[in-house]
C-alpha positions as CSV (number, residue, x, y, z in Angstrom):
1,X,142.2,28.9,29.9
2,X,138.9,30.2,31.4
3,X,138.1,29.5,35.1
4,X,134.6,27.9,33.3
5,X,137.2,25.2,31.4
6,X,138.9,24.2,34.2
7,X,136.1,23.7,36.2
8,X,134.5,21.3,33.6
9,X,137.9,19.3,32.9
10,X,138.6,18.8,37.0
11,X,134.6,17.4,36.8
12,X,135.2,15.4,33.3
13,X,138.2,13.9,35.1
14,X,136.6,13.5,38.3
15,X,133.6,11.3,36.3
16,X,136.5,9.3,34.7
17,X,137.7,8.2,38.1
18,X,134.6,7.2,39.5
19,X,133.5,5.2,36.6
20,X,137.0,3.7,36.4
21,X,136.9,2.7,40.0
22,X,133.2,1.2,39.5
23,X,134.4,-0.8,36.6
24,X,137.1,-2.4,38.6
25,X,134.5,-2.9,41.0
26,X,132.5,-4.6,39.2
27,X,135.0,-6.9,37.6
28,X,136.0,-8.1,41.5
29,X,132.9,-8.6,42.4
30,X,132.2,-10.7,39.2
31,X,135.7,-13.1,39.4
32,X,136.4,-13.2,42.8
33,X,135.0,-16.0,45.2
34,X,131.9,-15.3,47.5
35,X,133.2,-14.2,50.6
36,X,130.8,-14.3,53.7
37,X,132.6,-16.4,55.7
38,X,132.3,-14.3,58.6
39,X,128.8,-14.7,59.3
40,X,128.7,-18.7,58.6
41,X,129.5,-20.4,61.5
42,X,127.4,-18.5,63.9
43,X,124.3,-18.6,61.5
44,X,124.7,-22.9,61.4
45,X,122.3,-25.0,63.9
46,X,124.9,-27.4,63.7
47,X,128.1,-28.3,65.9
48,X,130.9,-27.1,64.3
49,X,134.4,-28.2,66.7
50,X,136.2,-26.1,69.3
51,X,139.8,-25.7,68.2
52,X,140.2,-28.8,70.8
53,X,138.9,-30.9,68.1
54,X,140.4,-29.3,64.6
55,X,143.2,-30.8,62.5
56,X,146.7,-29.9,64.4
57,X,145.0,-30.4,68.0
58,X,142.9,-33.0,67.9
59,X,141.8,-35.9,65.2
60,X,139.3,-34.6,63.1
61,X,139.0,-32.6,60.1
62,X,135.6,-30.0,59.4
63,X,134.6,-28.8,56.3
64,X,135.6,-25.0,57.4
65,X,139.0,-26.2,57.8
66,X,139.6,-27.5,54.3
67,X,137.2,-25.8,52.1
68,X,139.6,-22.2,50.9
69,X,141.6,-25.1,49.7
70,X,139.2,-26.6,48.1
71,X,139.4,-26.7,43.7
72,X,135.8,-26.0,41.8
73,X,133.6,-27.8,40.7
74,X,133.4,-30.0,44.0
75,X,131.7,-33.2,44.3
76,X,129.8,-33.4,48.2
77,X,128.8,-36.6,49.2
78,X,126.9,-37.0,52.8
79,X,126.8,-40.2,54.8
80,X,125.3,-41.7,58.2
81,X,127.1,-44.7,59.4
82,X,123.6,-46.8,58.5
83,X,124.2,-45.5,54.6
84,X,127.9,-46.2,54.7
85,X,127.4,-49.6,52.4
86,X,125.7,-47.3,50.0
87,X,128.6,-44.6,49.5
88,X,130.7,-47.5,49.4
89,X,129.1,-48.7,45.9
90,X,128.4,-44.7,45.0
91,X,132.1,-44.5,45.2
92,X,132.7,-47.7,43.2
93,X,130.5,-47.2,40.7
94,X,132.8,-43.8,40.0
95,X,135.5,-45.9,39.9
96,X,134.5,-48.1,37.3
97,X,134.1,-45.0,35.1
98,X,137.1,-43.6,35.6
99,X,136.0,-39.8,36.4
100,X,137.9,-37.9,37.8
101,X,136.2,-35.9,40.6
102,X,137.2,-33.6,43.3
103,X,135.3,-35.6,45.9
104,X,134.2,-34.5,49.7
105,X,132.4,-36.2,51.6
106,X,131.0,-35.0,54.7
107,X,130.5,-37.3,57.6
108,X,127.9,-37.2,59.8
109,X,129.2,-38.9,63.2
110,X,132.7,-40.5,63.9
111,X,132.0,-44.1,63.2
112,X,132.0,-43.4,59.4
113,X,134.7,-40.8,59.1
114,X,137.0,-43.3,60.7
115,X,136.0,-45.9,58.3
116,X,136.8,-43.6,55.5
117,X,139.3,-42.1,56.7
118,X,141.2,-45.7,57.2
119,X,140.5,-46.1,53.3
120,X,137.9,-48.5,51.7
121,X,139.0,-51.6,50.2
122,X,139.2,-51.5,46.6
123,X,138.9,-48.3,46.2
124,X,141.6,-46.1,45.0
125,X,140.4,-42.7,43.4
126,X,140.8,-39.9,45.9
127,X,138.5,-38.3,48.3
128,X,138.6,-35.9,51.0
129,X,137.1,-36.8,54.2
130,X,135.3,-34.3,56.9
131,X,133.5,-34.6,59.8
132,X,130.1,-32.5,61.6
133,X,129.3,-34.1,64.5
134,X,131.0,-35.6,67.4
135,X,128.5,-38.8,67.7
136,X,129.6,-42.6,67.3
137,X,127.0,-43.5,65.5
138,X,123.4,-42.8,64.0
139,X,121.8,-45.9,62.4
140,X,118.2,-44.3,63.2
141,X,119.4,-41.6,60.3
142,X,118.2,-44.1,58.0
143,X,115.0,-44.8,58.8
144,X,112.9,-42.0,56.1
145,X,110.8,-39.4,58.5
146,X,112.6,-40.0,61.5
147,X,114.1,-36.6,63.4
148,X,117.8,-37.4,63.0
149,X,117.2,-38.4,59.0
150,X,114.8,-35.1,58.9
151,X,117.7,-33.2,60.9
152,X,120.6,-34.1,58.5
153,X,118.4,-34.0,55.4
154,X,117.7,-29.9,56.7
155,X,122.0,-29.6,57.0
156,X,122.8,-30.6,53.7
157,X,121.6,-27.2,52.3
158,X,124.4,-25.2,54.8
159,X,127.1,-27.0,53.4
160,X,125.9,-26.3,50.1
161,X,126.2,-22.7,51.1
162,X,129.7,-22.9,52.7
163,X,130.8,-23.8,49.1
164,X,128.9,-21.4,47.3
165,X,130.4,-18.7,49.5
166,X,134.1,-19.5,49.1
167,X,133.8,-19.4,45.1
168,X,133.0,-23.4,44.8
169,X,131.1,-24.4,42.1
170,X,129.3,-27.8,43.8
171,X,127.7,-30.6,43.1
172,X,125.7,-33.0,45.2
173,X,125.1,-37.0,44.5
174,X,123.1,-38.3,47.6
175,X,124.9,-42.1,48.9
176,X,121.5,-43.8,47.6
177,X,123.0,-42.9,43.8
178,X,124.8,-44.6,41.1
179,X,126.6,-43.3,38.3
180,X,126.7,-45.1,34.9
181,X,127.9,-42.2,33.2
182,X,129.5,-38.4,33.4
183,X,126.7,-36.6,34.5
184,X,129.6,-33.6,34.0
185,X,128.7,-34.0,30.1
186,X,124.9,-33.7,30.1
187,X,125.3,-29.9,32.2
188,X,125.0,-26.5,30.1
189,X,127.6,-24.0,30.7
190,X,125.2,-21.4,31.0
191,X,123.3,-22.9,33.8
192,X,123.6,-22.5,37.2
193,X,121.2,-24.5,38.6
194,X,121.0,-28.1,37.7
195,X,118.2,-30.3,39.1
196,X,116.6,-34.0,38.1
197,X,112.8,-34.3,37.6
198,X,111.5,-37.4,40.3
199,X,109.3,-38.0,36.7
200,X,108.8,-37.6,33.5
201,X,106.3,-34.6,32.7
202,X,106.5,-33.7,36.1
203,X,107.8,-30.4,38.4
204,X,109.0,-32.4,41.8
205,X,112.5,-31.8,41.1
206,X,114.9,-34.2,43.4
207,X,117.0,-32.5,46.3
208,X,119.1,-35.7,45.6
209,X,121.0,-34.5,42.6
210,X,122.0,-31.0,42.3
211,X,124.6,-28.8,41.1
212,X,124.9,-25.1,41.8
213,X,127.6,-22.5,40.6
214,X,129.1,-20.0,42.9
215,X,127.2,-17.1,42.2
216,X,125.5,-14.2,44.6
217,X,122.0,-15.3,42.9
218,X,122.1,-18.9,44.1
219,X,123.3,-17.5,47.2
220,X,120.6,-16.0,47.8
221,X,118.3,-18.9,46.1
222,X,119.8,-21.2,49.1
223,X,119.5,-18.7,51.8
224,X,115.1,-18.4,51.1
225,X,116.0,-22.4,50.9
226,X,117.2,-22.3,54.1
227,X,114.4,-20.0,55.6
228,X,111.4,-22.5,54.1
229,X,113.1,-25.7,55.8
230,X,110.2,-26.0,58.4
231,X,110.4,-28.3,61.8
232,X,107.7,-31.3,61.8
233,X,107.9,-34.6,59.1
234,X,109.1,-32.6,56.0
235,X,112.8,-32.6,54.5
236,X,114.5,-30.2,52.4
237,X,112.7,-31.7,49.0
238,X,109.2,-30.1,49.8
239,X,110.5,-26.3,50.4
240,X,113.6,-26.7,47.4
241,X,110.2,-27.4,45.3
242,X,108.3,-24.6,46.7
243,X,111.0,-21.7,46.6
244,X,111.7,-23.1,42.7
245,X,108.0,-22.7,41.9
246,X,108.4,-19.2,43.5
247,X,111.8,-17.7,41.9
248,X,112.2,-14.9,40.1
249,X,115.8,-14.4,40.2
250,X,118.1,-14.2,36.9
251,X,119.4,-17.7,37.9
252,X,119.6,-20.1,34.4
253,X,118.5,-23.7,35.3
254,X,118.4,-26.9,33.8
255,X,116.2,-29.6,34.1
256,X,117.7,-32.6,33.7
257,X,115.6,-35.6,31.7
258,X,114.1,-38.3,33.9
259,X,114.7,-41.3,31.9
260,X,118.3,-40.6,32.2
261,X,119.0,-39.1,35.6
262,X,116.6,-42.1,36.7
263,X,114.7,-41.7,40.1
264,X,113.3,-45.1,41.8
265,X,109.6,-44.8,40.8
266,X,111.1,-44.2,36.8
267,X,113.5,-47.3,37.3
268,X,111.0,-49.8,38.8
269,X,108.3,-48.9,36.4
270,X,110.4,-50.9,33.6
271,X,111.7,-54.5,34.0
272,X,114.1,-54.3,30.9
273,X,118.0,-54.3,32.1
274,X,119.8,-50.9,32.7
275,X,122.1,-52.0,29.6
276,X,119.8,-52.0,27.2
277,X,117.8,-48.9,27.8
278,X,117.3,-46.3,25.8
279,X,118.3,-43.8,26.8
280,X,121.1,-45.3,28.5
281,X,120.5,-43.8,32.1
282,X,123.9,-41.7,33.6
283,X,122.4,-42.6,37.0
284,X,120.1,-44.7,39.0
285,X,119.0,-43.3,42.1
286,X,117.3,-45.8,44.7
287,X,115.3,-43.0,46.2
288,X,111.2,-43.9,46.6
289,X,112.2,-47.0,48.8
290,X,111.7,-46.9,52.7
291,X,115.0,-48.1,54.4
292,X,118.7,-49.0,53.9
293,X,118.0,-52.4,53.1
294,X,115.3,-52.3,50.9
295,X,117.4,-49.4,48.6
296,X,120.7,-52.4,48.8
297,X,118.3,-54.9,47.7
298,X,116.6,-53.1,44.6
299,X,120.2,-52.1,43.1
300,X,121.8,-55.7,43.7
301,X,118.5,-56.6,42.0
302,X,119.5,-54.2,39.0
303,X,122.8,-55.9,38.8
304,X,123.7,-51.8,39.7
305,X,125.8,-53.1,42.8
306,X,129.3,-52.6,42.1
307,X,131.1,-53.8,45.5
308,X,133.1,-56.6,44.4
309,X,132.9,-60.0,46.9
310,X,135.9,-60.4,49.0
């Protein structure tokens, strides 16, 4: 064999390593979770615990502590102590149709995770419980505009990312929300962004109701979320909206149809019963009403109030 032959064999072989290795490369990086765990905590303007206060040392469970065990798709559900009524009939509207969901909910002071975590009566489907912040309470979380509604509102979009990042496909149902169907049934399989319209005809997609698959496109998608979240009287809805109208990413979405993922201003616009509308609606969502009591008044209204009287 010529000196020329065994150059060009040692080279051929040397090209069939490397494009071996880039294919395996390529097929980890394609079925393994997101990993980027190690810059999330510091990057978070929130209060994750000392050790003093983890699971094993202390009382309280976080989301970081929980979520590698976490199966996909999850279900995150947020609450102030001033919403907790709300989850409450979230949760038993779930109930009533039997889903089976791998729930979380994230707490956002103690008063409510101890109230969940004690167990809510009547309801029996499982949920994980976690906790952010070490405050009793935050009843002023309620009130729409106010800085610690704005604040929380702005959070919810880091522990979308924390799931996202460990391999979690997620989905988030905001307390305000009912469910009178498997909103699981109406998603694509190729999508991996699934948002409600506020309207029909209209592009003000709600920051209420949003799934997201666990991929390094959506990643990225939250993270310029993330950077457009201002300071002042705007929430997270305005900048989701604005960094939609602006991406060019290879990210598949679905928009979901308003007269079945109902928003407040589509449900109040109609008088006739949530039974006999067609489309039957999969949710309600009591969203376009100022305050706690005013959302708890339009859904007992409804006859969409599902807490049964003791």
């Amino acid at each position: 064999m010529t000196k020329d032959n065994q150059k060009g064999r040692r080279v051929m072989f040397a090209l069939f390593l490397l494009s071996g290795i880039s294919l395996m490369v390529l097929h980890l990086l394609d079925h393994s979770p997101i990993q980027i765990s190690s810059q999330v905590s510091p990057k978070l303007d929130f209060r994750y615990y000392p050790s003093s206060h983890r699971i094993g040392n202390g009382s309280f469970l976080t989301l970081p502590d929980v979520v590698s065990s976490l199966e996909s798709p999850v279900v995150m559900l947020t609450v102030n102590y001033g919403f907790l009524e709300l989850l409450h009939n979230l949760l038993f509207s779930i109930q009533r149709l039997r889903l089976h969901m791998n729930l979380v909910i994230i707490c956002e002071e103690k008063s409510s995770y101890k109230e969940l975590s004690i167990g809510v009566h009547g309801i029996v489907i499982p949920y994980l419980v976690v906790l952010t912040h070490l405050n009793e309470s935050d009843r002023n979380a309620t009130i729409y505009g106010s800085v610690n509604y704005l604040d929380i509102v702005r959070r919810r979009v880091t522990y979308l990312k924390l799931f996202i990042e460990n391999g979690l496909d997620v989905l988030y149902i905001d307390a305000d929300i009912v469910l009178l169907g498997d909103p699981f049934r109406h998603f694509k399989e190729e999508a991996d962004l699934i948002v409600a319209n506020e309207y029909k005809g209209g592009t003000n997609y709600c920051t209420g109701f949003l799934f997201l698959r666990a991929k390094w496109e959506v990643h990225a998608f939250l993270d310029d979320w993330v950077k457009a979240l201002p300071g002042g009287t705007k929430g997270n809805q305005w900048p989701f909206n604005r960094v939609m109208r602006n991406d060019e990413r290879n990210i598949t979405k679905q928009f979901l149809p308003a007269d079945v993922f109902v928003s407040g201003r589509t449900f109040r616009k109609s008088t006739t019963p949530w039974r006999k509308r067609k489309p039957q609606p999969v949710l309600v969502h009591a969203n376009w009403l100022l305050g706690r009591q005013n959302k708890t008044d339009m859904l007992k209204r409804a006859g969409l109030w599902f807490i049964p009287k003791r």
